[in-house]
C-alpha positions in Angstrom: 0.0 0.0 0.0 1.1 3.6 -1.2 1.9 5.9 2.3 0.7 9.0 0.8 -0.6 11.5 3.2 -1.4 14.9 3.6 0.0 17.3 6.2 -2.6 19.4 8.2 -0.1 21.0 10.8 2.8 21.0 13.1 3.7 21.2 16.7 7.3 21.5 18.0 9.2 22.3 20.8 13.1 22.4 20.7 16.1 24.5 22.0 15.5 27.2 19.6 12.0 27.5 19.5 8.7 26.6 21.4 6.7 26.2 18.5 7.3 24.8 14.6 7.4 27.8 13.2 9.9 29.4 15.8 11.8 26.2 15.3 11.8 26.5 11.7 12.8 29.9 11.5 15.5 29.8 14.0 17.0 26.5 12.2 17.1 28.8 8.4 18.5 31.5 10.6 21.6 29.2 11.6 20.7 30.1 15.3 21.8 27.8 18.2 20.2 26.8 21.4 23.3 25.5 22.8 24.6 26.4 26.1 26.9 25.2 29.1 24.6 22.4 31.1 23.8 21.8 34.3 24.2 18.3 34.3 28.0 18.8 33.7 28.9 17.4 37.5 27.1 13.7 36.0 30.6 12.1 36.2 32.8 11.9 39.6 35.0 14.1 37.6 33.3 16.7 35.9 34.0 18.1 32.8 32.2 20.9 31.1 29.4 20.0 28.7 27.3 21.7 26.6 23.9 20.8 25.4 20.9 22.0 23.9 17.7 22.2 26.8 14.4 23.6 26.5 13.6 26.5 28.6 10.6 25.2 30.2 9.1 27.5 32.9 9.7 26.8 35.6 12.5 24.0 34.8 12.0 20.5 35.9 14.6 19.1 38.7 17.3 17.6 37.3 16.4 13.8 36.5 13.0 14.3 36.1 13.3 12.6 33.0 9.7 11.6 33.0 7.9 15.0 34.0 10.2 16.6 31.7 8.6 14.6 28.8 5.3 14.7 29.2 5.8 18.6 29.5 7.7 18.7 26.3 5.2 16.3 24.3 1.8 18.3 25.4 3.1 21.0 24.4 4.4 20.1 21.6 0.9 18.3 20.7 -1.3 21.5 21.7 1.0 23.4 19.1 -0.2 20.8 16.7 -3.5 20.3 17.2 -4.2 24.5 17.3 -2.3 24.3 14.2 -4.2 21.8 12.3 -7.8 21.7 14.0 -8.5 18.1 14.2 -10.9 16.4 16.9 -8.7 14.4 19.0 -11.2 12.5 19.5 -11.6 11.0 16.0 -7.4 11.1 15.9 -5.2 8.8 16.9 -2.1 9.5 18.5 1.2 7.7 17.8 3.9 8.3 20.4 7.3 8.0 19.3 10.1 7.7 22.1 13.7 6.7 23.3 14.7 2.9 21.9 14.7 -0.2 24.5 18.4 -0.2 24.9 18.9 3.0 26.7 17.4 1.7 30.0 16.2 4.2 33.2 15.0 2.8 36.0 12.5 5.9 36.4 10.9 4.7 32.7 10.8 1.2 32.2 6.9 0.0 31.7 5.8 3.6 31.9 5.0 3.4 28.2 1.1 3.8 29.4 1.6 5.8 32.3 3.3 8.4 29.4 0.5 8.7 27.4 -1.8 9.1 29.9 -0.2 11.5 31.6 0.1 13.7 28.3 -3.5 13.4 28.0 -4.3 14.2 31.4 -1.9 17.3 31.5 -4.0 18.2 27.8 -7.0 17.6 29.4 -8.3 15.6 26.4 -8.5 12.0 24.9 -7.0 10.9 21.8 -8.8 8.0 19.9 -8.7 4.3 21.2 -6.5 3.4 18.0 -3.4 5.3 20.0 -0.4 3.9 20.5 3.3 4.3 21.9 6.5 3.2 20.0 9.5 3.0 21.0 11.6 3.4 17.7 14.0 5.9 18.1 15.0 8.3 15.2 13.5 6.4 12.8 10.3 6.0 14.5 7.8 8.4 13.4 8.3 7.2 9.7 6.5 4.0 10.7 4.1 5.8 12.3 3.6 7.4 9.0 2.9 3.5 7.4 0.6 3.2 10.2 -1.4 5.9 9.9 -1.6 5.7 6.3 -3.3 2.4 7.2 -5.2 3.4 9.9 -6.8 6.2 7.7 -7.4 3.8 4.8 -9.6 1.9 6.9 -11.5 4.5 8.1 -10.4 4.1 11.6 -10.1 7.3 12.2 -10.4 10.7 10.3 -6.6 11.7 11.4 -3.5 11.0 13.0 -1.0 13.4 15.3 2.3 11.4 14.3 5.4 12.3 16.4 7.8 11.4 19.5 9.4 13.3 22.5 13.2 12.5 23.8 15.7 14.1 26.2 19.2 13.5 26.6 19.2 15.5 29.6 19.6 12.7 32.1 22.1 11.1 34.6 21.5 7.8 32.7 21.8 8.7 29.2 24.7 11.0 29.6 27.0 8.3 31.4 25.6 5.9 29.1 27.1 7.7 25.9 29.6 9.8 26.9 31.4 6.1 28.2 31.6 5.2 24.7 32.6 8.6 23.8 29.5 9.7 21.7 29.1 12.9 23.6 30.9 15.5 21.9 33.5 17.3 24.4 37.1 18.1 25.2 38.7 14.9 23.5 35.7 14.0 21.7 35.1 16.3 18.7 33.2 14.0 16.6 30.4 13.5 19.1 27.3 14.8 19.2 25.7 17.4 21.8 22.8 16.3 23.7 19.4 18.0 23.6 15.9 17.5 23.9 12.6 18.1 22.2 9.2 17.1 21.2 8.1 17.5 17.5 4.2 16.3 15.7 2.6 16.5 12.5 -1.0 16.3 12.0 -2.0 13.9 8.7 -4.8 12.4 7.0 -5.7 11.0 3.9 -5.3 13.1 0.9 -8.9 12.9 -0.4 -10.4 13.7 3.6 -8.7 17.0 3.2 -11.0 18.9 0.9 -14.0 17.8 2.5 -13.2 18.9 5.7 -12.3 22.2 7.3 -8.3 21.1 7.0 -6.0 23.4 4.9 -3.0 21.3 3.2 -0.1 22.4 4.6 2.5 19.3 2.4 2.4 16.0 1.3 3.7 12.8 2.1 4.6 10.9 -0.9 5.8 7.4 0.1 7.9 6.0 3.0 10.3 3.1 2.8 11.3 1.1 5.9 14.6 -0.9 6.2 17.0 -2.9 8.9 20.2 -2.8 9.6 22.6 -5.3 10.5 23.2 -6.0 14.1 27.2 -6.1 13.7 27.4 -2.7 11.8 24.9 -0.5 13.7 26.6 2.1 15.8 25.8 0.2 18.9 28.3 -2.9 17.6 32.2 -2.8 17.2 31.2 -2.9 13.4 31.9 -0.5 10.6 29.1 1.8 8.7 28.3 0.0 5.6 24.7 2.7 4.8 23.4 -0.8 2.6 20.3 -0.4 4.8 19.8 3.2 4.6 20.2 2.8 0.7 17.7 -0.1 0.7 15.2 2.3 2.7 15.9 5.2 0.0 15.1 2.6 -2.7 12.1 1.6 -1.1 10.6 5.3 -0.2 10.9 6.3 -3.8 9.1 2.9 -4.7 6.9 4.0 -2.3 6.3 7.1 -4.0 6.4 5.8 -7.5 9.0 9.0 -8.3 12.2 8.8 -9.9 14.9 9.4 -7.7 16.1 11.9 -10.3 13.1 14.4 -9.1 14.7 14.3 -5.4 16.1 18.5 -5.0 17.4 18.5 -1.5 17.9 16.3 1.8 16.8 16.8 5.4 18.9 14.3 7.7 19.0 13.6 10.9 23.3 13.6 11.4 24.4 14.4 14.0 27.8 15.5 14.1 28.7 11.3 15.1 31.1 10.0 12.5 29.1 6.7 12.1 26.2 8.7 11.0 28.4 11.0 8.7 30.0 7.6 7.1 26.8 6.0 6.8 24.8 8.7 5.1 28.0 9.2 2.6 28.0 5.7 1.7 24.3 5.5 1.0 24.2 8.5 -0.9 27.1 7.6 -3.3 24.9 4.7 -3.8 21.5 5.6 -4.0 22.0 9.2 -6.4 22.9 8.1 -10.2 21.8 11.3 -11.6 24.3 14.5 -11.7 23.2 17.4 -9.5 24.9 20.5 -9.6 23.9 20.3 -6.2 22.0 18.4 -3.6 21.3 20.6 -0.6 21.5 18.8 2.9 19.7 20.3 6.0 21.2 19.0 9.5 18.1 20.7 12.3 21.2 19.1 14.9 23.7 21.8 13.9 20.5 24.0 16.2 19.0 21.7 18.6 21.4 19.1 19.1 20.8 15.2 19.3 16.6 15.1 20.0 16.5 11.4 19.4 12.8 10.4 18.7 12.2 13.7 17.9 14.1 14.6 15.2 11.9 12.4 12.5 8.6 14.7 12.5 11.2 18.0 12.5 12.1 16.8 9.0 9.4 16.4 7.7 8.2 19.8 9.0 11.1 21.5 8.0 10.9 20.6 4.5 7.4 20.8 4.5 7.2 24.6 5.8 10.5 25.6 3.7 8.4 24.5 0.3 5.4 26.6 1.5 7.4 29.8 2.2 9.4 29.7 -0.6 12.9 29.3 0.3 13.1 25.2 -0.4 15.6 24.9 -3.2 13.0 22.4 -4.6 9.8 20.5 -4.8 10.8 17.5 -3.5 12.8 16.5 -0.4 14.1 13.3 1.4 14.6 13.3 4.9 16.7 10.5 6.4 17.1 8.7 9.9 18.8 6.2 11.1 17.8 5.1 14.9 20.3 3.5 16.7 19.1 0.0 16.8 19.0 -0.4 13.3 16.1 0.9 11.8 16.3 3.0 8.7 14.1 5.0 7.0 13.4 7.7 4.1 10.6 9.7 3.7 9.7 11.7 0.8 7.9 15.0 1.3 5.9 17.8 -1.8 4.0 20.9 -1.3 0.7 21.2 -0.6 -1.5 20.1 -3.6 -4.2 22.3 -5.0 -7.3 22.5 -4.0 -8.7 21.4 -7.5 -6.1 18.7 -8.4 -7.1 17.1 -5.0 -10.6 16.6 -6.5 
């Protein structure tokens, strides 16, 4: 089945901006969120560390990993569903977050406890077909595939497809910076922790004219692939990007589009050399056709390393550029690569027209 959907709206909240379009704006702007952290005392010999935290009002103590991200999420969600209108009660919410492997005490089986408290905090309830993932980078792209099914079906009339993630934790930071992944004095080719919360709004294309939705984009196909065990960046192995390539190939089957039609990248790189090596190696693979150019967006170089967040960011990012004006094309691929192997693509148009939707 074809993943083609429409995009209704956006919600985000990152280092640089508490809502999309701040985001958005502050990303094309080159502007920063990073800053010295207060978590740089997390080893018994502290070094400094910077890192890109939300300004949430008034802050969460440190390690309140959980409070912190249901705060983030709602509001990233409210954004999104003021932005697009829907009835959350006829959409169903699909919760992207942090991947299995990076275990907190404080978190484990609170997958349900997480989305309730999100809705409680909203004061509203999402449709029964909700769910939480817990897919990392790559994440929200399946949740693309499974709203695209869940909207064929008429299960509901629309889905709020996203995830929340902070770095910002005693766990996580000890957990990364021990296998030097943490960019820092001595570790240049890390990457600098942050946090966020990012959602897009979607429904089927031919819903939207019917409804009081406005198009804000288009989803034109998704492509799904795996990744060796041994080569992923949590093994001793080598980047090979064969399964990023094989998601690339996939996406634009997906999307029935030549991959000669594809004008600029969004990524989700990081500043990690795995993920620099593996998106090189995919790429002089996957592109046959000579470009002049290919333009590559990296929202990292703003808000840092947002994990499960970082997937709906693309897609709003190229999605928002096209319908300002300042894409350098009509057709973008945004890439991720979660740390347990999953790899997707994702291609992303403009807004169709109101009469070519009929």
């Amino acid at each position: 089945m074809s993943t083609k959907l429409t995009l209704l709206g956006f919600g985000a909240v990152t280092a640089v901006g508490l809502t999309a379009a701040q985001t958005c704006a502050a990303i094309r702007a080159a502007i920063t969120g990073f800053g010295d952290s207060a978590f740089s005392h997390y080893t018994p010999a502290p070094i400094p560390l910077i890192a890109a935290q939300v300004p949430l009002d008034p802050p969460p103590e440190e390690d309140e990993t959980f409070d912190r991200l249901v705060r983030l999420a709602a509001a990233a969600i409210r954004g999104c569903l003021d932005d697009s209108g829907v009835d959350p009660r006829q959409t169903a919410l699909l919760l992207n977050w942090r991947e299995a492997f990076r275990e907190d005490s404080d978190l484990e089986g609170k997958d349900p406890a997480l989305f309730a408290a999100i809705e409680e905090t909203l004061g509203l309830k999402f449709h029964n077909a909700s769910r939480v993932m817990r897919q990392g980078k790559a994440g929200v792209f399946r949740g693309f595939q499974e709203s695209g099914a869940l909207l064929t079906a008429g299960v509901v009339s629309a889905c709020l497809t996203g995830g929340v993630d902070s770095f910002l934790n005693t766990d996580d930071l000890i957990r990364f910076d021990s296998v030097y992944r943490i960019k820092r004095e001595g570790v240049p080719r890390g990457f600098i922790p942050g946090e966020g919360a990012a959602f897009v709004a979607v429904a089927a294309p031919e819903s939207v004219w019917h409804s009081s939705g406005r198009a804000r984009g288009q989803i034109l196909g998704v492509g799904l692939a795996t990744e060796d065990p041994s080569v992923t960046v949590l093994s001793d192995g080598h980047p090979t990007g064969k399964a990023l390539q094989r998601a690339f190939e996939a996406t634009i089957r997906d999307a029935a589009i030549e991959e000669s039609r594809i004008d600029f990248r969004v990524s989700d790189q990081n500043g990690e050399t795995y993920h620099h090596l593996e998106s090189s190696f995919a790429l002089s693979r996957f592109y046959r056709t000579h470009r002049e150019e290919c333009p590559n967006w990296l929202p990292a170089a703003s808000v840092g390393e947002i994990g499960a967040a970082v997937g709906p960011l693309l897609v709003m990012m190229a999605s928002i550029a096209m319908e300002k004006g300042y894409a350098p094309g009509a057709l973008a691929m945004c890439e991720a690569s979660s740390d347990e192997g999953l790899r997707a693509g994702c291609l992303v148009g403009p807004a169709p027209s109101a009469s070519s939707s009929r």
